[in-house]
C-alpha positions as CSV (number, residue, x, y, z in Angstrom):
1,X,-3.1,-2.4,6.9
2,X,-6.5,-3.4,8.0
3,X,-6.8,-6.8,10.2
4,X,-8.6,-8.3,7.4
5,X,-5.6,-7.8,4.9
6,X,-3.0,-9.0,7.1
7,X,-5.0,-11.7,7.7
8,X,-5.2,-13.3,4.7
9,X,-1.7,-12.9,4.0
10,X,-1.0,-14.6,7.1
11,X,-2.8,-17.5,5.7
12,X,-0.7,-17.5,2.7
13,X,2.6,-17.1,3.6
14,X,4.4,-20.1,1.8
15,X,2.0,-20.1,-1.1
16,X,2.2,-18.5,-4.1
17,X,1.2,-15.1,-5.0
18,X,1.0,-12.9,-8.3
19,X,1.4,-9.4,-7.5
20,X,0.6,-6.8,-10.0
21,X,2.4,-3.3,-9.2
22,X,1.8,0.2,-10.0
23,X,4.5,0.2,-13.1
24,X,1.9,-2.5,-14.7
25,X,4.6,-5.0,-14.1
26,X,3.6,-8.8,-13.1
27,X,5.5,-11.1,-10.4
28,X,5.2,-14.0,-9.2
29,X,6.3,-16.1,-6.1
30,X,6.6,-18.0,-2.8
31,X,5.0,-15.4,-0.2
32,X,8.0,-15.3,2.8
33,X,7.1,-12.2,4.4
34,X,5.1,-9.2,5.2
35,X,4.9,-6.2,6.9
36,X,2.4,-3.3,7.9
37,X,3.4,-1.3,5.4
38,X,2.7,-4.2,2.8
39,X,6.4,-4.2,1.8
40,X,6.3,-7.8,0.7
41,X,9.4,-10.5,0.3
42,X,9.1,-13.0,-2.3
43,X,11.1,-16.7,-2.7
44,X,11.7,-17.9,-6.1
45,X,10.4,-14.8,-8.2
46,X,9.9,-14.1,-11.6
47,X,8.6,-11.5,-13.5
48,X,6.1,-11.8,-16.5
49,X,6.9,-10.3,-19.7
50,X,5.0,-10.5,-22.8
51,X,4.1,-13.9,-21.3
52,X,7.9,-15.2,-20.8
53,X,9.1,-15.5,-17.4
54,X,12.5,-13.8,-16.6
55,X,13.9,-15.3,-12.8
56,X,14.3,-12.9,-10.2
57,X,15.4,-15.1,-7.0
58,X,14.6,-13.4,-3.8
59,X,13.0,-10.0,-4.1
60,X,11.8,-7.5,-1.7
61,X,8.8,-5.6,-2.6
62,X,7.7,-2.1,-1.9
63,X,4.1,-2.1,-0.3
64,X,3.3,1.6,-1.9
65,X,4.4,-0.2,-5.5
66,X,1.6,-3.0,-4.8
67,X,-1.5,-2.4,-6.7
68,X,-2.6,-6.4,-6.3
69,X,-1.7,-9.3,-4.6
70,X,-3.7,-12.7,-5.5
71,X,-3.0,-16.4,-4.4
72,X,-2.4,-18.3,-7.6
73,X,-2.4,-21.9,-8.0
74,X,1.2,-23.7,-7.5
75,X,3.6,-23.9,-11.2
């Protein structure tokens, strides 16, 4: 991961993040963690489907499964 990335996900760890993954899916959360690889872990998930939200709870990410991550504004 380049300086640049990890950077700014430094800067938003405890914020909220929409991340959009290779499967098309949608999920949101509370950014609590990162690592090199991008594998991401995420507080108080949900997914988005068809616009409803379904509750995840705590979810660990794969970083090869990210195709996005954006800081949204707070729910």
């Amino acid at each position: 991961m380049s300086d640049a990335a990890q950077r700014l996900l430094g800067e938003n760890l405890g914020q909220d993040v929409m991340v959009k993954l290779r499967s098309n899916e949608v999920v949101r959360g509370r950014l609590k963690s990162f690592d090199q690889h991008l594998n991401i872990v995420l507080e108080d998930a949900y997914e988005i489907v068809e616009d409803k939200p379904r509750k995840l709870g705590t979810v660990v990410i794969r970083g090869e499964n990210i195709v996005l991550i954006t800081p949204v504004a707070k729910r």
